[in-house]
C-alpha positions in Angstrom: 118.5 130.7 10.7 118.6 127.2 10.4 119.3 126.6 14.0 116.4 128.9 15.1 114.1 126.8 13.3 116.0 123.5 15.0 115.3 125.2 18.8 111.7 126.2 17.6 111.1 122.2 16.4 112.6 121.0 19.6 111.2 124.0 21.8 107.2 122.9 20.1 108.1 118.6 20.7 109.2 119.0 24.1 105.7 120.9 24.8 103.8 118.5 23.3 105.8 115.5 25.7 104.4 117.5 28.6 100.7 117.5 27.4 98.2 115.0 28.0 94.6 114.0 27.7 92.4 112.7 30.4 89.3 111.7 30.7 87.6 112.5 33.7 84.9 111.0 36.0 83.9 111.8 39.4 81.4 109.8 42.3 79.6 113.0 44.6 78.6 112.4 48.0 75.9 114.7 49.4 74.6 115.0 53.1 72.3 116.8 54.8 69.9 117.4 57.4 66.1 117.7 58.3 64.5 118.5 61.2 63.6 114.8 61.8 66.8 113.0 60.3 70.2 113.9 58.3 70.5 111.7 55.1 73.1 111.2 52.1 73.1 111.1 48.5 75.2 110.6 45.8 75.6 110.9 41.7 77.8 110.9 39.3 79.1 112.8 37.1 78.8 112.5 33.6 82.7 111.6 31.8 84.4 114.8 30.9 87.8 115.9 29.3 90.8 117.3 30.8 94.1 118.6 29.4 96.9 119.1 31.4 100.1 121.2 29.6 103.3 122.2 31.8 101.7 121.2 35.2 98.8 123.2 34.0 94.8 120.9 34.4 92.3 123.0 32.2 88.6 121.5 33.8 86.2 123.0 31.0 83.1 121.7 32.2 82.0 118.9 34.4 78.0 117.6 34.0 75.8 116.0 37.1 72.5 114.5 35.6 69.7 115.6 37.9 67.7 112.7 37.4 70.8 110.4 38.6 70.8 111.9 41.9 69.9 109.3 44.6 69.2 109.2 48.2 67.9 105.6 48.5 64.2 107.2 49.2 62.1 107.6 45.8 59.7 110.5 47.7 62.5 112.4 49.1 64.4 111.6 44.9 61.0 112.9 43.2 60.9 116.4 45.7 64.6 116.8 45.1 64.1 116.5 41.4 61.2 119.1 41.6 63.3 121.5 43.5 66.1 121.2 40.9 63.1 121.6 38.3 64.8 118.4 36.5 62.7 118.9 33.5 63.6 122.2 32.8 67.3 121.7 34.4 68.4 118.6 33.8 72.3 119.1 34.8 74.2 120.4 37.4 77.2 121.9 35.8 80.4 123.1 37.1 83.7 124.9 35.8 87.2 125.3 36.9 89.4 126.6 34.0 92.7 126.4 34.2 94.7 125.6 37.1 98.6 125.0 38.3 99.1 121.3 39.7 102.4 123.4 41.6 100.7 125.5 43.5 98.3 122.8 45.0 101.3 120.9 45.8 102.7 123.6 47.3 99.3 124.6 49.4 99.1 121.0 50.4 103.0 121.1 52.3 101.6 124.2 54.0 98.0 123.0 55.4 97.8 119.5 56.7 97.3 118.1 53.2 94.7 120.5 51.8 94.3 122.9 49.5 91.7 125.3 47.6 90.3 125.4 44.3 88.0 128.0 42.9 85.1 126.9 40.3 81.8 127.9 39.3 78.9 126.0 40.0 75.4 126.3 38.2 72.2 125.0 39.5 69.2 125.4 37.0 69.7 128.9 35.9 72.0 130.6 38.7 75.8 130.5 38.5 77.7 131.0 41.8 81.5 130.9 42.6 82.6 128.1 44.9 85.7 127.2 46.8 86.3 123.6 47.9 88.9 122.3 49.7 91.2 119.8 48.0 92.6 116.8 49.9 94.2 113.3 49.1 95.7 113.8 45.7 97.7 111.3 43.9 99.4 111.6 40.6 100.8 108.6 38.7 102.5 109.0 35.0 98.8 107.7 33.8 96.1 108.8 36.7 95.2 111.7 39.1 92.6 111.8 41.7 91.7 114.1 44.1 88.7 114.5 46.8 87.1 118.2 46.7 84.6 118.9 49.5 82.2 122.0 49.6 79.0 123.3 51.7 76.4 124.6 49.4 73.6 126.7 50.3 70.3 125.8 48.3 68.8 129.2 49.2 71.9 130.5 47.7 70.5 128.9 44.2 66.9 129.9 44.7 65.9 126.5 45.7 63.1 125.6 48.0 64.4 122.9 50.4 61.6 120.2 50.2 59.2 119.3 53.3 56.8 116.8 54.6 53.4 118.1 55.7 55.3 121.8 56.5 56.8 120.5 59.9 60.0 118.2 58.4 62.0 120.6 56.7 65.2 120.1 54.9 68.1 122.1 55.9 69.9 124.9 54.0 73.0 123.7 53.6 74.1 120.7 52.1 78.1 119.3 52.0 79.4 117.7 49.1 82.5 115.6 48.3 83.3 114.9 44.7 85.9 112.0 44.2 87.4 112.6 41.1 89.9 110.7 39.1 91.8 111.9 35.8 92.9 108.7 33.7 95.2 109.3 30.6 94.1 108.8 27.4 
């Protein structure tokens, strides 16, 4: 008995040596188009938690502030904000759960360095399921970072794309890379 309660001590430390805290934060980079001109964005998200256990990240929930979404034009930044309905909406939020640091390493040997990661992504009231590809990650005993690119519809959210006078119309889709970098606590 004894020694079954030594294994179990040693068998609960050595899981707690593989377990670490992060805290999270991420730039976004958005670009679209318009009938007269593309143009690019970018926000940040706001700092967020991550554990990782056994090779294992858990990404609970990751917050963009609409109102700190900027495209260097105020007009086009107040239409976007009334698309998003900022007042009612004011975050972006997205979700990944749990997910194995192995098998992106793995996917990443297979396909020129990328690799997919499910999460769900909720824009004002709509929550959709979104796949993004996962490219230059770098782990460190302390740090993790990662790119994750995506294409999101806004018609897919129920948005109205803004215009000018009804003849320059924004574009459906819309890419997005989120760099995102995990430092240990």
């Amino acid at each position: 008995m004894k020694y079954l309660l030594s294994l179990l001590l040693i068998l609960s430390l050595a899981s707690t040596v593989f377990a670490t805290d992060y805290r999270g934060e991420c730039t976004i980079v958005f670009n679209g188009d318009s009938t007269l001109h593309g143009f690019q964005g970018k926000a940040k998200c706001e700092p967020f938690s991550v554990s990782k256990s056994d090779g294992i990240l858990d990404v609970s929930k990751i917050s963009v502030a609409v109102a700190g979404m900027d495209t260097d034009n105020k007009k086009r930044d107040k239409q976007m904000r009334e698309m998003f309905e900022e007042k009612k909406y004011p975050m972006i939020t997205g979700s990944a759960g749990s997910f194995s640091l192995n098998e992106i390493r793995a996917a990443q040997k297979g396909s020129d360095g990328a690799a997919k990661v499910s999460f769900k992504l909720k824009i004002r009231d709509i929550e959709k399921p979104v796949t993004a590809t996962l490219t230059k990650l770098v782990e460190s005993d302390s740090r993790i970072s990662a790119d994750l690119s995506f294409a999101l519809s806004l018609a897919g959210y129920q948005l109205k794309p803004p215009s000018v006078f009804g003849v320059i119309r924004v574009d459906d889709k819309i890419s997005v890379t989120a760099t995102v970098v995990l430092s240990a606590k």
